[in-house]
C-alpha positions in Angstrom: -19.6 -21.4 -42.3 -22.3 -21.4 -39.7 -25.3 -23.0 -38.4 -27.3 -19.7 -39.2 -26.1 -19.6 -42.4 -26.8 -23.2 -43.7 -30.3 -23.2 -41.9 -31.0 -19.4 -44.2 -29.8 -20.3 -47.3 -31.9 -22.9 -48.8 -29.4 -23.8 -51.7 -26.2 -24.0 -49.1 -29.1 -26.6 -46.7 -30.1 -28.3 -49.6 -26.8 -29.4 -51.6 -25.2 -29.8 -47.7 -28.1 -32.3 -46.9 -27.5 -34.0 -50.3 -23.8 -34.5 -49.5 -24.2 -35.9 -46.5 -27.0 -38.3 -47.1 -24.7 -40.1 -50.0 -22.2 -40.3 -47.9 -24.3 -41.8 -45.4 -25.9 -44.3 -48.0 -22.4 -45.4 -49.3 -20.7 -45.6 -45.9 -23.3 -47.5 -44.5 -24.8 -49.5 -47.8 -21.5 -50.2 -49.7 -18.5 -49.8 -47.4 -17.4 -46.3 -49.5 -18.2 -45.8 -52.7 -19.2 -42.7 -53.6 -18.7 -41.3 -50.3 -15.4 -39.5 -50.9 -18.0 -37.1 -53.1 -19.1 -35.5 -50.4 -16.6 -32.9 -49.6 -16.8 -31.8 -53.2 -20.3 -32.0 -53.5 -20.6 -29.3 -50.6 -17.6 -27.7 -52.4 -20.1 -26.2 -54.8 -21.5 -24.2 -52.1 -18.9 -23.7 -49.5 -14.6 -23.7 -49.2 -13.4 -27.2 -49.8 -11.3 -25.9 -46.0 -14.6 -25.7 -44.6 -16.6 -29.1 -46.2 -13.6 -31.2 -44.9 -13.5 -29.9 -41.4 -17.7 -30.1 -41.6 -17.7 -33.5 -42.9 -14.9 -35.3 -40.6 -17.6 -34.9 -37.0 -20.3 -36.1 -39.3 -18.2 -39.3 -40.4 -17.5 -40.0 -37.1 -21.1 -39.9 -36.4 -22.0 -42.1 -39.3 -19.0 -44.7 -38.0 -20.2 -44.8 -35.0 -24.2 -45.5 -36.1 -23.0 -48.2 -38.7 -20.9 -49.7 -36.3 -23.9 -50.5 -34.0 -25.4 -52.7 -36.8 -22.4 -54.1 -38.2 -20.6 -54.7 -34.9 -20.2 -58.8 -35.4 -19.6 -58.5 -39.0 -16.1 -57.6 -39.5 -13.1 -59.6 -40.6 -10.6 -60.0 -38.2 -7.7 -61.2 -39.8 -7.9 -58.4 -41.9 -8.2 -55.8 -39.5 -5.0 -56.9 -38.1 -3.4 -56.3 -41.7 -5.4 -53.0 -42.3 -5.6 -50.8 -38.8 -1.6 -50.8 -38.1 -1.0 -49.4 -41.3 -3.7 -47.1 -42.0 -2.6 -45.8 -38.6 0.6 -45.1 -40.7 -0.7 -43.9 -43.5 -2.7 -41.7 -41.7 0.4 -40.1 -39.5 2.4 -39.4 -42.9 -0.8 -37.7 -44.0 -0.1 -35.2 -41.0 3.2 -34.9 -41.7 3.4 -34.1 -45.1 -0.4 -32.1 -45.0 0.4 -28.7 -46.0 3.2 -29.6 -48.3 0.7 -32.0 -50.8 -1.0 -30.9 -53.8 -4.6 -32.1 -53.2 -5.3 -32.5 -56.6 -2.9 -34.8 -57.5 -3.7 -36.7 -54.6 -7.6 -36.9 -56.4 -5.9 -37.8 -59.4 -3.9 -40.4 -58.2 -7.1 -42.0 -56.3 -9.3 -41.1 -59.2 -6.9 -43.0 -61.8 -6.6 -46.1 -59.4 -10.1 -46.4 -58.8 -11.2 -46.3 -62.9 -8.8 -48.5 -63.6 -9.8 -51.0 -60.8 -13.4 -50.7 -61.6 -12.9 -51.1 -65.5 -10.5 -54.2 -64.8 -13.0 -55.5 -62.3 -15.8 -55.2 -64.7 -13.6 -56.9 -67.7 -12.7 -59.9 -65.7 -15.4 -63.0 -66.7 -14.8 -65.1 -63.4 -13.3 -63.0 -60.5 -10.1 -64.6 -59.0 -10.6 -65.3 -55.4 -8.0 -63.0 -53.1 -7.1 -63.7 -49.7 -5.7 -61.6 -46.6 -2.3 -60.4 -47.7 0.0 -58.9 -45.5 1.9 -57.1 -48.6 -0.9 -55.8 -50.3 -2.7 -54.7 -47.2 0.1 -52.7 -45.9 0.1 -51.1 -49.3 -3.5 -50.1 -49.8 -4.8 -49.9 -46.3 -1.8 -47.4 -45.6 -2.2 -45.6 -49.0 -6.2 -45.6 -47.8 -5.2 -44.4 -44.4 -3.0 -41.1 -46.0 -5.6 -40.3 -48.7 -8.3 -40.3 -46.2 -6.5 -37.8 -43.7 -5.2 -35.1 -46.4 -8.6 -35.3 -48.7 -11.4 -37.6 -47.0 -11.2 -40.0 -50.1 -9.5 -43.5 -48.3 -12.6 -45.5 -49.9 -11.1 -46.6 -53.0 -7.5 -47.7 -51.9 -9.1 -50.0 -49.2 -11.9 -51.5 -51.5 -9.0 -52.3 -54.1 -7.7 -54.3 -51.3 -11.1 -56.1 -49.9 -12.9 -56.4 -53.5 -11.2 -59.0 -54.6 -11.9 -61.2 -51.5 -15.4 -61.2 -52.3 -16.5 -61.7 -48.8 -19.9 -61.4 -47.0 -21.4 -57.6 -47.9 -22.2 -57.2 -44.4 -18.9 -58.0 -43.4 -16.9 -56.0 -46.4 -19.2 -52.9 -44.8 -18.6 -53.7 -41.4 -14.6 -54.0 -41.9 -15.0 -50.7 -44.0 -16.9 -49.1 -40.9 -14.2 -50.7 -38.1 -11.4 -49.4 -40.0 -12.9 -45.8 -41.2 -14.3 -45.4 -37.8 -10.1 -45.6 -36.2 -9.1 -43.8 -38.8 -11.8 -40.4 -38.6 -11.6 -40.6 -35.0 -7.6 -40.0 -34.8 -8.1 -37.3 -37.5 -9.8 -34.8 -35.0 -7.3 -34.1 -32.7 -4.8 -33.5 -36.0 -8.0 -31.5 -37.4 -8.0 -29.2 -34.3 -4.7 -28.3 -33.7 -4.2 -27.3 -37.8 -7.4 -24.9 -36.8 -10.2 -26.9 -39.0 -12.7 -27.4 -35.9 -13.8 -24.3 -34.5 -17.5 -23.5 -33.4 -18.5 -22.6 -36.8 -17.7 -25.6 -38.7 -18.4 -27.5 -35.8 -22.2 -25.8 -35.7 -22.7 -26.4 -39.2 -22.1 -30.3 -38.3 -24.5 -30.4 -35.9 -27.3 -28.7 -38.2 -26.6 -31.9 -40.3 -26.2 -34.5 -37.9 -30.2 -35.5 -38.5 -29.1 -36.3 -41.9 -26.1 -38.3 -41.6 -28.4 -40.7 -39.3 -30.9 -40.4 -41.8 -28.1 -41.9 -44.8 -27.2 -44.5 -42.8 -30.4 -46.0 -41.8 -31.0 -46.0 -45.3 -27.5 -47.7 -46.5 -28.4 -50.5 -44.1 -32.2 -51.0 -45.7 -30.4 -51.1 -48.9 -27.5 -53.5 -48.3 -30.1 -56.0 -46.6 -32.2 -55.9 -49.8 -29.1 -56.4 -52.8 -28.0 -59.7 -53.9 -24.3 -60.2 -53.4 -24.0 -60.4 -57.2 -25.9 -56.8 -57.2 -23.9 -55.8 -54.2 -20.4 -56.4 -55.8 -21.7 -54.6 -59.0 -22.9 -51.7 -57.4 -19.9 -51.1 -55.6 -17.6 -51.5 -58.5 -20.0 -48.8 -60.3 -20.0 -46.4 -57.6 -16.1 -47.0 -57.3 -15.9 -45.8 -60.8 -18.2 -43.0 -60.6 -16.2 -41.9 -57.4 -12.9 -42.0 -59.8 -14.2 -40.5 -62.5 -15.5 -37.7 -60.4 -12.4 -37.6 -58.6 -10.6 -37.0 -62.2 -12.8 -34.8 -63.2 -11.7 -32.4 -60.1 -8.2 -32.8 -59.7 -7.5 -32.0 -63.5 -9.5 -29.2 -63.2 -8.1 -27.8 -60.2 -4.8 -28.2 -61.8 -5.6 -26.4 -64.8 -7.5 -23.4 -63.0 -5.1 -23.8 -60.0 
């Protein structure tokens, strides 16, 4: 995949620009949600290889625009929970990267993420959560391993941070902090398994404009949600990105 060839192809632009402006909107808007849709939104058009390697220069891009807005609104004591072991989870997902089945990696993430959403949803009063060094080792480091081997660490994380129910800006800033480490270590593993070369890397660039584009929007929209509307929103999208998630691994496992 090229720059020439997603600038001629109208279709390849089109769903490409799509991708990457929901990503954008969700990184940026929600802390995740629907973003891990992106790779297999482009997937329709182009190798899954190539939409992965594509995507990970534009999430950097994105982290690193968010992250100007959001810069003061991130929860410390939770970053010193989630960073160390997302670093971890991130490391195994290099280790054990050509040896996993990708789609039961979706279906694992796609099964938690329904079933969080739906339990979420059921629940009349949420119970209030605090920091957790347990649980955040758990999901922050499951977050940091499903985000390196299939660019879908959203859901694990907002399992974790959901339930503390704390300031939108600051549940998308501690998103943006801690996705920004972890797509930022990814590239040098990215380069030397042979995922960035000019190609994908042009192609990144052609949708650079967008990616700004989803995240200036994301931040008009998470300014003009109530937190009751937030915290809805982001358990639908959560369950869309599951269901979707589902959807995919099953059927790459039966067509596999």
């Amino acid at each position: 995949m090229n720059l020439a060839h997603i600038a001629s192809d109208p279709t390849v632009f089109a769903v490409c620009v799509a991708a990457v402006l929901v990503s954008g909107i969700s990184k940026a808007g929600f802390g995740g949600g629907v973003g891990g849709l992106s790779v297999p939104i482009m997937s329709l058009v182009i190798t899954p290889v190539d939409a992965a390697a594509i995507m990970l220069p534009i999430l950097v891009l994105m982290d690193i625009a968010g992250l100007w807005y959001y810069r003061a609104k991130i929860d410390r004591a939770n970053m010193r929970i989630i960073v160390p072991a997302g670093l971890v989870g991130s490391l195994l997902g290099w280790w054990f990267f050509n040896s996993m089945n990708e789609h039961w990696i979706r279906i694992l993430i796609g099964l938690i993420s329904v079933s969080f959403a739906l339990y979420n949803a059921a629940r009349r009063k949420p119970v209030l959560a605090h920091p957790s060094p347990v649980k955040g080792w758990f999901w922050a480091g499951t977050s940091g391993f499903t985000s390196f081997v299939a660019h879908s660490g959203g859901a694990p994380l907002a399992v974790y941070l959901l339930g503390q129910r704390m300031e939108k800006a600051v549940f998308v800033g501690t998103n943006m902090v801690f996705f920004c480490i972890m797509n930022a270590i990814k590239i040098v593993p990215y380069a030397f398994l042979g995922l960035l070369d000019t190609r994908n890397l042009s192609a990144s660039s052609a949708l650079a404009p967008a990616a700004l584009a989803g995240v200036a929007l994301g931040i008009w929209l998470n300014r003009r949600l109530s937190p009751v509307g937030f915290y809805r929103l982001v358990t639908l999208l959560m369950f869309i990105s599951g269901a979707k998630l589902l959807y995919d691994g099953i059927g790459g496992l039966l067509h596999g």
